[in-house]
C-alpha positions, 0 to 999 in steps of 0.5 A: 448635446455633448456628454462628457465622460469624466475620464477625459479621452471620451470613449476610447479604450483604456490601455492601461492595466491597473495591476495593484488589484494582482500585486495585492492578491499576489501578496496575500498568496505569499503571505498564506504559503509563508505560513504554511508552509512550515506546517507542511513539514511532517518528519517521519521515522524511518529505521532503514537497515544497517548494511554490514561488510561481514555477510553471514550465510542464512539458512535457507528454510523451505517454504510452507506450501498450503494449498486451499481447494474450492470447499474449503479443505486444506493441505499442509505440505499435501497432507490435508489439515483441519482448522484447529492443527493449521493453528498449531502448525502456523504456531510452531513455525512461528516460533522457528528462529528462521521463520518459513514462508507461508504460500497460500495456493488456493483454487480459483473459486475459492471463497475469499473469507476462507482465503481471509480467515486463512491469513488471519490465523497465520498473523495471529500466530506471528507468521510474517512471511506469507505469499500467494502461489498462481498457477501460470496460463490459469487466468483467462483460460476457460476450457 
């Protein structure tokens, strides 16, 4: 008894691709980016700086150098502060017309919420300039 398969060669491998089932996920695909894409398209205000040809001189205006020991005291331009006059001072300098650069140098074992509540305080009072002071060779030197 001979078993026919319906496809006609017998059992001979197909060669053909049939690439109708690629060309109709293909289509679809395009047809999701077609309409995506525009959606993706997110304009975003930027007010870059204006460049002039007239440089004017700045006031150079010494940094602010506030220093943060492991217990929590701090110096204001090595002149030790409470938490009540460096709310004074951040606000006063704040209100300079060239606002000084607050850097913080706290110790190395510093708490960081002291750190934290310390850039608080000078964000609330408008401070908006504020850097961290490293001592170089300090990290990793255990002596």
């Amino acid at each position: 008894m001979a078993f026919s398969s319906g496809g006609g060669g017998g059992g001979a491998p197909m060669a053909e691709i049939n690439v109708t089932p690629l060309v109709d996920v293909m289509l679809v695909l395009l047809i999701i980016f077609m309409i995506t894409a525009p959606m993706m398209q997110h304009k975003i205000r930027i007010d870059l700086p204006q460049a002039s040809l007239n440089q004017t001189q700045t006031e150079q205006v010494d940094p602010i150098d506030l220093a943060i020991k492991e217990d929590g005291t701090m110096y204001w331009n090595d002149s030790q502060i409470s938490d009540l006059e460096l709310k004074a001072q951040l606000a006063v300098s704040a209100q300079k017309t060239v606002q000084p650069e607050l850097q913080i140098r706290a110790e190395k074992n510093t708490r960081y919420e002291i750190v934290a509540k310390v850039m608080a305080d000078a964000k609330n009072q408008g401070m908006v300039k504020i850097g961290f002071v490293t001592t170089p060779g300090a990290r990793g030197s255990q002596q």
